[in-house]
PASEDO-548183 format. One record per atom (N, C-alpha, C, O): x, y, z; residue in three letters; residue number from 0; atom name. Coordinates in steps of 0.02 Angstrom, whole numbers, plus 50000, padded with zeros to 5 digits. Example, Ala and Ser with C-alpha at 12.3 -4.5 7.8 and 13.67 -1.06 7.14 Angstrom:
REM PASEDO-548183
<atom><x>50660</x><y>49716</y><z>50390</z><rest>Ala</rest><nr>0</nr><atom>N</atom></atom>
<atom><x>50615</x><y>49775</y><z>50390</z><rest>Ala</rest><nr>0</nr><atom>CA</atom></atom>
<atom><x>50660</x><y>49835</y><z>50390</z><rest>Ala</rest><nr>0</nr><atom>C</atom></atom>
<atom><x>50712</x><y>49834</y><z>50423</z><rest>Ala</rest><nr>0</nr><atom>O</atom></atom>
<atom><x>50642</x><y>49888</y><z>50354</z><rest>Ser</rest><nr>1</nr><atom>N</atom></atom>
<atom><x>50684</x><y>49947</y><z>50357</z><rest>Ser</rest><nr>1</nr><atom>CA</atom></atom>
<atom><x>50645</x><y>50002</y><z>50394</z><rest>Ser</rest><nr>1</nr><atom>C</atom></atom>
<atom><x>50670</x><y>50057</y><z>50402</z><rest>Ser</rest><nr>1</nr><atom>O</atom></atom>
//
This chain:
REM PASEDO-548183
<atom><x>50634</x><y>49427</y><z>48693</z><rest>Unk</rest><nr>0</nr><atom>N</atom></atom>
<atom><x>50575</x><y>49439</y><z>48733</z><rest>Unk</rest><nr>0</nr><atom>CA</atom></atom>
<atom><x>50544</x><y>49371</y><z>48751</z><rest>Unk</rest><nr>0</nr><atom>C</atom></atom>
<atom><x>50538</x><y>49326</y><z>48711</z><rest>Unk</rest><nr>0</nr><atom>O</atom></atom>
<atom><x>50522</x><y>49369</y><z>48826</z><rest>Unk</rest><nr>1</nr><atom>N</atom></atom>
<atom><x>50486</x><y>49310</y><z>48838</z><rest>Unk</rest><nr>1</nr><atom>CA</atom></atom>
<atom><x>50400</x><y>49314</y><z>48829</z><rest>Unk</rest><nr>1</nr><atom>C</atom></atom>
<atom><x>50366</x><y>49364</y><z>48840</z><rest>Unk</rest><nr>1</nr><atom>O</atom></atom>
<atom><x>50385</x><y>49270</y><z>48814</z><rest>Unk</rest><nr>2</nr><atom>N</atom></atom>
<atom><x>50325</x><y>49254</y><z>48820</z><rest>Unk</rest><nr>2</nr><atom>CA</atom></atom>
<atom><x>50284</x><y>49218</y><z>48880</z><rest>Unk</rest><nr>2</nr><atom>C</atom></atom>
<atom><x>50310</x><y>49165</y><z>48897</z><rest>Unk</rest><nr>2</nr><atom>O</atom></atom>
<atom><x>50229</x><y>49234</y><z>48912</z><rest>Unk</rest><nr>3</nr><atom>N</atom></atom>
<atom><x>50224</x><y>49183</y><z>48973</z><rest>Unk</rest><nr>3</nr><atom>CA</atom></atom>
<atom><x>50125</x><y>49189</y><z>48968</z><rest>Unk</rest><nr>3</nr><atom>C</atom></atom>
<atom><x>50092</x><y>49240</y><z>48963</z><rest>Unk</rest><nr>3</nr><atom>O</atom></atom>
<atom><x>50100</x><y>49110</y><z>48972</z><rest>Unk</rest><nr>4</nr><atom>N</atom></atom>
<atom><x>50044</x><y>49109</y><z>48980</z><rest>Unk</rest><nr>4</nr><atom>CA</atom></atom>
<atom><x>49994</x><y>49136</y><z>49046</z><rest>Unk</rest><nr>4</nr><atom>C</atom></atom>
<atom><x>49989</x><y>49096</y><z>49093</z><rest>Unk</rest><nr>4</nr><atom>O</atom></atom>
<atom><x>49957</x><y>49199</y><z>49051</z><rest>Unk</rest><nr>5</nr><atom>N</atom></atom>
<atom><x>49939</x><y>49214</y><z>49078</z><rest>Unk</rest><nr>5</nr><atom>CA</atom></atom>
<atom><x>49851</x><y>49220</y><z>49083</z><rest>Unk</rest><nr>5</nr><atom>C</atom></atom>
<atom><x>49824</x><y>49257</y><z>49041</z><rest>Unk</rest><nr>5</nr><atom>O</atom></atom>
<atom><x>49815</x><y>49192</y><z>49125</z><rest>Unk</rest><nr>6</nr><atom>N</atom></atom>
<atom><x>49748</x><y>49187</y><z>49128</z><rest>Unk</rest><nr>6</nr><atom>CA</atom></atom>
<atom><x>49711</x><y>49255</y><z>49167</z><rest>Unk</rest><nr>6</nr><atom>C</atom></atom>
<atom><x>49737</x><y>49278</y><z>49218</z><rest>Unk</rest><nr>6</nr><atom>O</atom></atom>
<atom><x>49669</x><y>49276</y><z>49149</z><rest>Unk</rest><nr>7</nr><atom>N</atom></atom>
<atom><x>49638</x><y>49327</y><z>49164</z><rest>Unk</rest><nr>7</nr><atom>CA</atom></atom>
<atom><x>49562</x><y>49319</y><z>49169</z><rest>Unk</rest><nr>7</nr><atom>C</atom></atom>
<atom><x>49527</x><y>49309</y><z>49119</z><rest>Unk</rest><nr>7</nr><atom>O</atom></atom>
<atom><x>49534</x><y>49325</y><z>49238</z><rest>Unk</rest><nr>8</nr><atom>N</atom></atom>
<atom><x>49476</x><y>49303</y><z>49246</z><rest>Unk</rest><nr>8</nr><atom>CA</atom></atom>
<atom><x>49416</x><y>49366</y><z>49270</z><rest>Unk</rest><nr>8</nr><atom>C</atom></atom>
<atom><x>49438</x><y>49409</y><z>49307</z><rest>Unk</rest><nr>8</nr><atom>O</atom></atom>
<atom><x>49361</x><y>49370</y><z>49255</z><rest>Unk</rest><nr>9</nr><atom>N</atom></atom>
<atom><x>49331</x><y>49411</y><z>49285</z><rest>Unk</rest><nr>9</nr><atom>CA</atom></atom>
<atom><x>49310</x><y>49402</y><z>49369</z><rest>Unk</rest><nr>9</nr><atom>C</atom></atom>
<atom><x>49290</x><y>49350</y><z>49396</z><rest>Unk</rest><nr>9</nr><atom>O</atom></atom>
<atom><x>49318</x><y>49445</y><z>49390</z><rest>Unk</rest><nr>10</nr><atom>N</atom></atom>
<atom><x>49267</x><y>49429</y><z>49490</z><rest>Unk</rest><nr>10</nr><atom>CA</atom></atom>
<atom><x>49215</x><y>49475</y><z>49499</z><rest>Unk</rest><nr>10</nr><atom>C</atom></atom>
<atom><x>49203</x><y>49516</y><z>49455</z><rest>Unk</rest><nr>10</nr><atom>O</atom></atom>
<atom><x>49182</x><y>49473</y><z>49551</z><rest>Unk</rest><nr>11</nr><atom>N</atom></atom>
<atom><x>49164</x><y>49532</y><z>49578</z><rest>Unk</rest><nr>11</nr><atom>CA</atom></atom>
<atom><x>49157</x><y>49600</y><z>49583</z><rest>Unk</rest><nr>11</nr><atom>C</atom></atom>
<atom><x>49106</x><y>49635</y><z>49584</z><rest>Unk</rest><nr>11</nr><atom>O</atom></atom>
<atom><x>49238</x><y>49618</y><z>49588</z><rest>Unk</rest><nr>12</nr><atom>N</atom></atom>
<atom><x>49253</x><y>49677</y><z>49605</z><rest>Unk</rest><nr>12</nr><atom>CA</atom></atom>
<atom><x>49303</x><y>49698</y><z>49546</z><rest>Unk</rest><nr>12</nr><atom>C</atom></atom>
<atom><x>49339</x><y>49748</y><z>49552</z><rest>Unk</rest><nr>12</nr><atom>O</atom></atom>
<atom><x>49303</x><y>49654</y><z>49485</z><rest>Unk</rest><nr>13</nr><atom>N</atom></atom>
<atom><x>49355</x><y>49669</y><z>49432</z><rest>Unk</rest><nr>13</nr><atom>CA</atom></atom>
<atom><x>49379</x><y>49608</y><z>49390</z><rest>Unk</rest><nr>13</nr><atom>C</atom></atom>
<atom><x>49354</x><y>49573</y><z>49346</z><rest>Unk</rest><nr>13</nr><atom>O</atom></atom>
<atom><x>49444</x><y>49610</y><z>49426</z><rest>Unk</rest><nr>14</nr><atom>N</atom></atom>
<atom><x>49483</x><y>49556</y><z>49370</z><rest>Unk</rest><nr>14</nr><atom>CA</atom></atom>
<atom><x>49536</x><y>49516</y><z>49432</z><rest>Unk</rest><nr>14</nr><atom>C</atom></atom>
<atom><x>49548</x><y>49542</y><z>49487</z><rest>Unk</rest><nr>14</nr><atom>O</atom></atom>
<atom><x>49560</x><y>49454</y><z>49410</z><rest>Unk</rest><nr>15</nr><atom>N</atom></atom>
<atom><x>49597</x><y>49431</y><z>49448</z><rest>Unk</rest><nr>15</nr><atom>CA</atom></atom>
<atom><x>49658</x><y>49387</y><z>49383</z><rest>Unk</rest><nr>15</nr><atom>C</atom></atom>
<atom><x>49644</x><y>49352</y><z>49334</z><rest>Unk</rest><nr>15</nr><atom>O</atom></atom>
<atom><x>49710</x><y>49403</y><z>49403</z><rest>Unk</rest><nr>16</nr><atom>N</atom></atom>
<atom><x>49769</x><y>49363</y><z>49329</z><rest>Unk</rest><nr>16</nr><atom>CA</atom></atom>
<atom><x>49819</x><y>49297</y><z>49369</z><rest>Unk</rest><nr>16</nr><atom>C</atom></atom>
<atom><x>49840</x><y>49287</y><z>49426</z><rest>Unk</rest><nr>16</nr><atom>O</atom></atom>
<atom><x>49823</x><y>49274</y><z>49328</z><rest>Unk</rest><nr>17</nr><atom>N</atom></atom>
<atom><x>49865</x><y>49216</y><z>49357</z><rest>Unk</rest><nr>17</nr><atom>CA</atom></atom>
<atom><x>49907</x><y>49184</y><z>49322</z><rest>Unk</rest><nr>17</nr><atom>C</atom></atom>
<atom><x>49907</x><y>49209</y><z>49266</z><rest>Unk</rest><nr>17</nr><atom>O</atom></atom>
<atom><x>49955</x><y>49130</y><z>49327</z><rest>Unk</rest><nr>18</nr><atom>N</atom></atom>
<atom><x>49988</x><y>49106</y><z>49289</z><rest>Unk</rest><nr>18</nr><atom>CA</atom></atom>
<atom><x>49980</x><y>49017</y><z>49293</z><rest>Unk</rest><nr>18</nr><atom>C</atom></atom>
<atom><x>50017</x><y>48988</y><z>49334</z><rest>Unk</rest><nr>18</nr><atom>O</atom></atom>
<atom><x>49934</x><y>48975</y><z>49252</z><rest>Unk</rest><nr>19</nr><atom>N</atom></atom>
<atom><x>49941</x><y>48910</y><z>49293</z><rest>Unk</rest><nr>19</nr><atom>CA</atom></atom>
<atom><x>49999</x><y>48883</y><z>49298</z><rest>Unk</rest><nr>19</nr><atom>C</atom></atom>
<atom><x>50016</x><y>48875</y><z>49356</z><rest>Unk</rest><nr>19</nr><atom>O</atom></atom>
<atom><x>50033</x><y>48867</y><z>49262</z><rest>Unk</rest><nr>20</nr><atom>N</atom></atom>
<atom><x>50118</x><y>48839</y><z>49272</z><rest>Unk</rest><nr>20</nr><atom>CA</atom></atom>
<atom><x>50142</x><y>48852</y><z>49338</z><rest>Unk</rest><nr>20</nr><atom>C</atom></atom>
<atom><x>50168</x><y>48804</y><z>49365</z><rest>Unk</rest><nr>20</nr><atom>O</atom></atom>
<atom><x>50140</x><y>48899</y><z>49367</z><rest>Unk</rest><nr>21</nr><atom>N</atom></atom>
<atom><x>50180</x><y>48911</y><z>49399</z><rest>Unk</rest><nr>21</nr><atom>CA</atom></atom>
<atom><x>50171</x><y>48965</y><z>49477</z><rest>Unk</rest><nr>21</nr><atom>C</atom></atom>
<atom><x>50167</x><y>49026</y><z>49466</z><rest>Unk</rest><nr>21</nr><atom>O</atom></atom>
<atom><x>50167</x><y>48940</y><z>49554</z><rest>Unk</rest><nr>22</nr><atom>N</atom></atom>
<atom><x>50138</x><y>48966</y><z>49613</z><rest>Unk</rest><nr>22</nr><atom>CA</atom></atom>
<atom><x>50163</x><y>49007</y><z>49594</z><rest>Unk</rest><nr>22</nr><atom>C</atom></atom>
<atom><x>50209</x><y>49011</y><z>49554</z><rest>Unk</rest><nr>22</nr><atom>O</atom></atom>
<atom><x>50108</x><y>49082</y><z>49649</z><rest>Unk</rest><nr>23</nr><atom>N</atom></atom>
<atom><x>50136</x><y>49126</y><z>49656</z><rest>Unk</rest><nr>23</nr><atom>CA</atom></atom>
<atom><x>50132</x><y>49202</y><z>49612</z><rest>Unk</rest><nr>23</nr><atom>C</atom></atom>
<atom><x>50146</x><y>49259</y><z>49629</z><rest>Unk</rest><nr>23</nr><atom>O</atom></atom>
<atom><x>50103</x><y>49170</y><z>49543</z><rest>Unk</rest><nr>24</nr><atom>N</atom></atom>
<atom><x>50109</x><y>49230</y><z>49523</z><rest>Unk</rest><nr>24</nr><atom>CA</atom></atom>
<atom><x>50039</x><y>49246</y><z>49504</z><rest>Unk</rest><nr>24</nr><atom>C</atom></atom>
<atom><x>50005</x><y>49221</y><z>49459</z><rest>Unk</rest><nr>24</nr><atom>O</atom></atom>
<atom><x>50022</x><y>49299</y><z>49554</z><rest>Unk</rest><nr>25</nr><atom>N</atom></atom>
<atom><x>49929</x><y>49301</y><z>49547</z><rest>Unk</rest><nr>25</nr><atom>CA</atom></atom>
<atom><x>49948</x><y>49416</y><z>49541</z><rest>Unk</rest><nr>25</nr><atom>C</atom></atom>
<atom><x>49989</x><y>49462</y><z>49548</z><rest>Unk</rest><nr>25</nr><atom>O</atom></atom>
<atom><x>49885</x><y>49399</y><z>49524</z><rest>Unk</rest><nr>26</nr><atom>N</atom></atom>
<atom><x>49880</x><y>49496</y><z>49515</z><rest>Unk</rest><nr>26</nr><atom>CA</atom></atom>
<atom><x>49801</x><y>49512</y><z>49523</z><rest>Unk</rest><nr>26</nr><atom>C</atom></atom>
<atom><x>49771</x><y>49465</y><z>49496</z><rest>Unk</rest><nr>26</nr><atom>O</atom></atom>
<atom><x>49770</x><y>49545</y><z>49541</z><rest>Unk</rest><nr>27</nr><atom>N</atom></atom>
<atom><x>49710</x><y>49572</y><z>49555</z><rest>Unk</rest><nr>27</nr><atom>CA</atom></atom>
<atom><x>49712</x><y>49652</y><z>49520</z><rest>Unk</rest><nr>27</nr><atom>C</atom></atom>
<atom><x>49756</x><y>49691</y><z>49504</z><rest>Unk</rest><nr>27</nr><atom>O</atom></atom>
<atom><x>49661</x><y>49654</y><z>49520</z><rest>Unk</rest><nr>28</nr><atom>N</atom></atom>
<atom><x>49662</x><y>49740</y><z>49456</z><rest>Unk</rest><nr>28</nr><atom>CA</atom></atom>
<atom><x>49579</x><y>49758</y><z>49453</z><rest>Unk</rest><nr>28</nr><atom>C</atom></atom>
<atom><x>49543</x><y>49709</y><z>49460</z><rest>Unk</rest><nr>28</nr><atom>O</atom></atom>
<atom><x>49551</x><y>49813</y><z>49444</z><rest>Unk</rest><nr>29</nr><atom>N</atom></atom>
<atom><x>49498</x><y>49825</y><z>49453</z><rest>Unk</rest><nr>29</nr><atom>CA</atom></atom>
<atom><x>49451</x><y>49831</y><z>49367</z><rest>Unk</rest><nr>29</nr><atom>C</atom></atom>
<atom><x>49392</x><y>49821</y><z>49354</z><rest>Unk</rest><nr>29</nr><atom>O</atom></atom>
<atom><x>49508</x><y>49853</y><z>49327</z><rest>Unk</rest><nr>30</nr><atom>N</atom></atom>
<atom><x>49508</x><y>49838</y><z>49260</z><rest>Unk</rest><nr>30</nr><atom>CA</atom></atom>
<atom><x>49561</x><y>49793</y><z>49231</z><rest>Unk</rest><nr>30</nr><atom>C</atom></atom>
<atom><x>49610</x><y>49776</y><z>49265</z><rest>Unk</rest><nr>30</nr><atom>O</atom></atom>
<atom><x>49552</x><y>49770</y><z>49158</z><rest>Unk</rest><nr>31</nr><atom>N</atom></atom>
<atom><x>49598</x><y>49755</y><z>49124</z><rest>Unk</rest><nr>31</nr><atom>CA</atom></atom>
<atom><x>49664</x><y>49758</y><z>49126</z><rest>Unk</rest><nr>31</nr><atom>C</atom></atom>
<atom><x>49705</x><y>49716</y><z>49142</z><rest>Unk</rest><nr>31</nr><atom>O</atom></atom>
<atom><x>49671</x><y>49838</y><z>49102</z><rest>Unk</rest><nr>32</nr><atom>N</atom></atom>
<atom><x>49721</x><y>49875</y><z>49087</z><rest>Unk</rest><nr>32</nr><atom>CA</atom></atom>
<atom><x>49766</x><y>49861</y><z>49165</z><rest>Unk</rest><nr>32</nr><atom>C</atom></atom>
<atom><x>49825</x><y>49841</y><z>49164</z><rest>Unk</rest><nr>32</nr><atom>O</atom></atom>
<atom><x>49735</x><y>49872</y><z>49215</z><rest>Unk</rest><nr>33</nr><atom>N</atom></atom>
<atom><x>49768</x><y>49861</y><z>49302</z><rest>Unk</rest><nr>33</nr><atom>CA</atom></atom>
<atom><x>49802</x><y>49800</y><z>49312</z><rest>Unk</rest><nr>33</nr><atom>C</atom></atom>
<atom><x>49860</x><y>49787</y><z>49327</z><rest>Unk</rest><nr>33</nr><atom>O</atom></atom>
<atom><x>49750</x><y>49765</y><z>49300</z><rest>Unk</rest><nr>34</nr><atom>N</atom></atom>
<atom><x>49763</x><y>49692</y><z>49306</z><rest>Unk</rest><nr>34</nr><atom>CA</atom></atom>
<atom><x>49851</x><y>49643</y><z>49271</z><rest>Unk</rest><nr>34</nr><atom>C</atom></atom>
<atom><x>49890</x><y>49601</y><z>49294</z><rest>Unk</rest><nr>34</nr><atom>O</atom></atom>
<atom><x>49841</x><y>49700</y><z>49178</z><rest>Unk</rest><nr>35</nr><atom>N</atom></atom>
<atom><x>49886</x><y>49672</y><z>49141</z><rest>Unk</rest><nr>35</nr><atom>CA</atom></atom>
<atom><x>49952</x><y>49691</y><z>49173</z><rest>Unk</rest><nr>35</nr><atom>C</atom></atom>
<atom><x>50002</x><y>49657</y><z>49184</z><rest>Unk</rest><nr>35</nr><atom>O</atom></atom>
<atom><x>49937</x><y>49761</y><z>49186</z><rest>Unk</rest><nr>36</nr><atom>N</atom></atom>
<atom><x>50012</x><y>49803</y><z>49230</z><rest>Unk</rest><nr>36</nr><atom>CA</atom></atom>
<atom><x>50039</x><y>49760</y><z>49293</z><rest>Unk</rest><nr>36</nr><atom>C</atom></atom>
<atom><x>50097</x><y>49749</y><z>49310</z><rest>Unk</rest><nr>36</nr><atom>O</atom></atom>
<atom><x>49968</x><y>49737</y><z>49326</z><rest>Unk</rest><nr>37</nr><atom>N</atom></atom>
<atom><x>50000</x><y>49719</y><z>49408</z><rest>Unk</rest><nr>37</nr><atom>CA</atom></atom>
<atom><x>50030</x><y>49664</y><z>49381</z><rest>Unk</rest><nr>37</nr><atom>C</atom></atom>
<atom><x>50085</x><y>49650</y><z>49404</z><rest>Unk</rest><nr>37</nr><atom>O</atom></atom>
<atom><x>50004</x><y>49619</y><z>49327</z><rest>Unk</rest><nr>38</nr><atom>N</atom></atom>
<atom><x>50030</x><y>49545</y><z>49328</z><rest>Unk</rest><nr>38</nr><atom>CA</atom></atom>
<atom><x>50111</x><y>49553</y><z>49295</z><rest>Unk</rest><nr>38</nr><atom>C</atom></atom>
<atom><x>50153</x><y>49511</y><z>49309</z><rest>Unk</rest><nr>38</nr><atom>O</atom></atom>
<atom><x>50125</x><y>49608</y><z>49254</z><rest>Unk</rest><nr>39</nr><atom>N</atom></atom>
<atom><x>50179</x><y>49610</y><z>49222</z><rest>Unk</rest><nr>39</nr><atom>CA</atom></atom>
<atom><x>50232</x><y>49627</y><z>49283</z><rest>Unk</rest><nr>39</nr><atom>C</atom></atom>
<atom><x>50288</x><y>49602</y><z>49287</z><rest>Unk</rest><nr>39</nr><atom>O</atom></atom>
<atom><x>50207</x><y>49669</y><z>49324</z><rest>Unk</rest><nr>40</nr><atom>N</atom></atom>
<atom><x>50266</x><y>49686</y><z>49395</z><rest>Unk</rest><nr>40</nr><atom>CA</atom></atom>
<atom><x>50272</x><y>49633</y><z>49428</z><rest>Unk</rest><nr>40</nr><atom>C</atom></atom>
<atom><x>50322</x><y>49616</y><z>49459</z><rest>Unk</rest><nr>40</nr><atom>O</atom></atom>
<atom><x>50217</x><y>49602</y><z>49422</z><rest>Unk</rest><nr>41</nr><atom>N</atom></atom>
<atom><x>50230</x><y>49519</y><z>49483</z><rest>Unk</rest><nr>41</nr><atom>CA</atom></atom>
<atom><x>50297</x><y>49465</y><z>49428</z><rest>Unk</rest><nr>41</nr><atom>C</atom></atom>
<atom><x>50350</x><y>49435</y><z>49441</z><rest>Unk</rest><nr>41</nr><atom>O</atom></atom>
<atom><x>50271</x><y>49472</y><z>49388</z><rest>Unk</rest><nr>42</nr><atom>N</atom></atom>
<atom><x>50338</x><y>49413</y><z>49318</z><rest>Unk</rest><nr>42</nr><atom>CA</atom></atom>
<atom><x>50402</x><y>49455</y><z>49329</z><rest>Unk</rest><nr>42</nr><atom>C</atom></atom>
<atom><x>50455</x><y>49428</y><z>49341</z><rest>Unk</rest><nr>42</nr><atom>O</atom></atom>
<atom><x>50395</x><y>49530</y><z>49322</z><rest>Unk</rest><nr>43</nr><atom>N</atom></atom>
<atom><x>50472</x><y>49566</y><z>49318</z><rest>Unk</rest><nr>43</nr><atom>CA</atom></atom>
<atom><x>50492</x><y>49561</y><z>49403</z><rest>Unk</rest><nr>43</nr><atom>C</atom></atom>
<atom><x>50549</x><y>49583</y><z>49407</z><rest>Unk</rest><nr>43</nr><atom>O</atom></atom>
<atom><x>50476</x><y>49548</y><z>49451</z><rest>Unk</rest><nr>44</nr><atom>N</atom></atom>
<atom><x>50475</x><y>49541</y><z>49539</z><rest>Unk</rest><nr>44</nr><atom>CA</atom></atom>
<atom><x>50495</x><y>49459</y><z>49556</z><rest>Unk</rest><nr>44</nr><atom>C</atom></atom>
<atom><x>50521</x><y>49438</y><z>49607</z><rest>Unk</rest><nr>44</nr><atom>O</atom></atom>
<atom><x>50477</x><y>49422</y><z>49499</z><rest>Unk</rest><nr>45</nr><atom>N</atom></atom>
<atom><x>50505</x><y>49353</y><z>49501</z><rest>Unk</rest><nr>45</nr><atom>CA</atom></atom>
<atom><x>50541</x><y>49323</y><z>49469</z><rest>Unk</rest><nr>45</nr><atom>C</atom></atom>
<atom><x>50561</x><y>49266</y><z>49481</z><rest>Unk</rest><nr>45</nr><atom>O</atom></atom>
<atom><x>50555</x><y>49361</y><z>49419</z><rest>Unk</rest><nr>46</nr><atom>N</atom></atom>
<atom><x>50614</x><y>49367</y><z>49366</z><rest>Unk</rest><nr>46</nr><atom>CA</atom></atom>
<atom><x>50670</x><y>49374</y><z>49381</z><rest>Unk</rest><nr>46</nr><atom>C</atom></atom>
<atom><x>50716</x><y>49337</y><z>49362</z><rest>Unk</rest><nr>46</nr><atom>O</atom></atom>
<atom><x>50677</x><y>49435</y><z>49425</z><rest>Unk</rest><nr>47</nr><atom>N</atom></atom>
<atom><x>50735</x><y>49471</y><z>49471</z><rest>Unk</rest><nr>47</nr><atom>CA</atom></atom>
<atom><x>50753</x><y>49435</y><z>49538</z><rest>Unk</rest><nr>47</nr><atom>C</atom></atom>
<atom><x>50810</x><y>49433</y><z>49561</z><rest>Unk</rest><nr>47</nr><atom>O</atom></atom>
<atom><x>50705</x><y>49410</y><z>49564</z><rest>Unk</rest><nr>48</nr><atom>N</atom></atom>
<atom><x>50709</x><y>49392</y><z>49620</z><rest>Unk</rest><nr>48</nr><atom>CA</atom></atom>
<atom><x>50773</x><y>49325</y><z>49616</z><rest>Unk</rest><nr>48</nr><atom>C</atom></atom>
<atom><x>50790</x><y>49296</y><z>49667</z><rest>Unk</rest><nr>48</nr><atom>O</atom></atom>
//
């Protein structure tokens, strides 16, 4: 299993996740729980890619 540093910030309208290392991999989510999911499909979408 990989591990990957991921930042998770509050906004406005929710949450916004990111990865600094590395462009590209951003996720927006309205909760937490959204946020953790979208960012994990964006790593498995660039993983594959």
């Amino acid at each position: 299993m990989n591990k990957f540093l991921v930042i998770i910030d509050n906004t406005e309208t929710g949450f916004i996740s990111y990865r600094p290392d590395t462009d590209g991999y951003v996720a927006p989510g309205r909760t937490k729980k959204e946020v953790e999911k979208n960012m994990y499909e964006v790593i498995q979408f660039h993983l594959e890619g």
